[in-house]
C-alpha positions as CSV (number, residue, x, y, z in Angstrom):
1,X,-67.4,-155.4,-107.1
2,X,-68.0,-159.0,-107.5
3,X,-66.3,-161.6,-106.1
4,X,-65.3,-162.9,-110.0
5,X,-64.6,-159.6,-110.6
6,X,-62.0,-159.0,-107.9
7,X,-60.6,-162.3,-108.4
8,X,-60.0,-161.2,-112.7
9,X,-58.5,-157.6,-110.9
10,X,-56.1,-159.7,-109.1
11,X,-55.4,-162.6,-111.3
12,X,-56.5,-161.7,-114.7
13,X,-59.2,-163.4,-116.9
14,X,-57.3,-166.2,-118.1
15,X,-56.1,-167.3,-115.0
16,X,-59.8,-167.0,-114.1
17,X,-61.8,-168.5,-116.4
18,X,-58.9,-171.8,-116.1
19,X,-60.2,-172.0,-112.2
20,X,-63.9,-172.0,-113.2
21,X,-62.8,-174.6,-115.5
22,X,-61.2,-176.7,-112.5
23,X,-64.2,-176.3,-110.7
24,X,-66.7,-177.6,-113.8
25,X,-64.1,-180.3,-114.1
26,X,-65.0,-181.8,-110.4
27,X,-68.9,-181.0,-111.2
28,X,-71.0,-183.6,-110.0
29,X,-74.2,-185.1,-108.8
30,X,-73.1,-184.6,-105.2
31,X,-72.5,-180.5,-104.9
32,X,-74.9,-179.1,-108.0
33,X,-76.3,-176.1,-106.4
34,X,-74.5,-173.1,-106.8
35,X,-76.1,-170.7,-104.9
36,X,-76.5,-167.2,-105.3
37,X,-72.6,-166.4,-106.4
38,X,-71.8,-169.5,-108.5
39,X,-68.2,-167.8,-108.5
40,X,-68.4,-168.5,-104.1
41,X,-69.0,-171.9,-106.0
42,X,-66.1,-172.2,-107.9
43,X,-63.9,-171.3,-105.1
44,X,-65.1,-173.7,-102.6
45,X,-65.1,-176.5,-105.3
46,X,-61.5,-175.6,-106.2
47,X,-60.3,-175.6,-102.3
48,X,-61.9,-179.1,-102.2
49,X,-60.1,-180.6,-104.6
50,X,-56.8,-179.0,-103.9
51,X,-57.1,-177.2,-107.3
52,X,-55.5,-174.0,-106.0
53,X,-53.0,-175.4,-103.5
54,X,-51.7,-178.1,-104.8
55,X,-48.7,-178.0,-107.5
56,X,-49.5,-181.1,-109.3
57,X,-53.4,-180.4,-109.3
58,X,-52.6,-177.4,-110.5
59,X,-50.6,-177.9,-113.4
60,X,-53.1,-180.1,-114.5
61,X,-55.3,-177.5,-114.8
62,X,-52.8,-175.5,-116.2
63,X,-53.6,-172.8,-113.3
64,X,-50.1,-170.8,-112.8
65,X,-51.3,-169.1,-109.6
66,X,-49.0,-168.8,-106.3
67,X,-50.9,-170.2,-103.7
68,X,-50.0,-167.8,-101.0
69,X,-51.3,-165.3,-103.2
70,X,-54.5,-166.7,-103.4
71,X,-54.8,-167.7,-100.1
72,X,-54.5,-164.4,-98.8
73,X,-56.9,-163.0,-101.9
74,X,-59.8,-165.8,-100.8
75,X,-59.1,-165.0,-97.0
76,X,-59.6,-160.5,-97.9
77,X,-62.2,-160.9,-100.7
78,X,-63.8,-164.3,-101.2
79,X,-66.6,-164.0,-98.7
80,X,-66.9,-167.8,-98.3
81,X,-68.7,-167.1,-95.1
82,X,-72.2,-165.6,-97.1
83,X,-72.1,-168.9,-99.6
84,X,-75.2,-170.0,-100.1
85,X,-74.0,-173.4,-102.3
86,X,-72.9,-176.7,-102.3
87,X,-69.2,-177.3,-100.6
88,X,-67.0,-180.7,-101.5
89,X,-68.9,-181.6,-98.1
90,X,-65.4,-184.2,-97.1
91,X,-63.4,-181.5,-97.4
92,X,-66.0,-179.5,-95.0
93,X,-65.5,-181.8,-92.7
94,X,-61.8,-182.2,-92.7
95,X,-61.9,-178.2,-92.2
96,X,-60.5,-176.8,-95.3
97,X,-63.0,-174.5,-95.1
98,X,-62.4,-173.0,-91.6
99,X,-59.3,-170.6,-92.8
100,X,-61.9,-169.0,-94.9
101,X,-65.0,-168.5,-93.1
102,X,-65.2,-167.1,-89.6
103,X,-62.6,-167.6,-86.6
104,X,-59.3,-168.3,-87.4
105,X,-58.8,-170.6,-84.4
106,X,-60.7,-173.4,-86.3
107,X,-57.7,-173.2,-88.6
108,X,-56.8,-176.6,-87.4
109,X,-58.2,-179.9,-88.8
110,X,-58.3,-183.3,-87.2
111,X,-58.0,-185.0,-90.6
């Protein structure tokens, strides 16, 4: 199964296709390759901008998701660790990322 695909299973197709439109809506010159799973993509853009975590962001995205929910659904199925794309690269460096991809123990961020 894909990685869109488990994410429509779990959330449902409206609720996904608003999160690729979150993701479109931060597009820009800086992160344009999407590698081999633009989905992975989407994702990563989205936990750059706070699109999935943060209630405000999210409303104006109109994206009624729990983020725990999600959380948990990115950290079992979202295989951030195999993308191949671009990142938000300042939230890479602040460690949002690091929940996601690999050891936990670099949960923490310094930011």
């Amino acid at each position: 199964m894909s990685v869109r695909d488990s994410f429509v299973e779990h959330f449902g197709e409206e609720q996904t296709k608003l999160v690729e439109a979150a993701a479109e809506a931060h597009d820009n010159e800086v992160h344009p390759n999407r590698g081999t799973d633009p989905f992975k993509w989407v994702i990563a853009i989205c936990l750059g901008f706070d699109c999935l975590s943060c209630k405000e962001y999210m409303e104006s995205h109109d994206i009624d998701l729990n983020w725990e929910d999600v959380e948990q659904w990115i950290k079992d199925h979202g295989k951030l660790g195999t993308h191949d794309g671009d990142v938000d690269y300042m939230a890479a460096l602040c460690g949002v990322y690091a929940p996601f991809v690999g050891d936990q123990e670099d949960e923490e961020s310094n930011c």
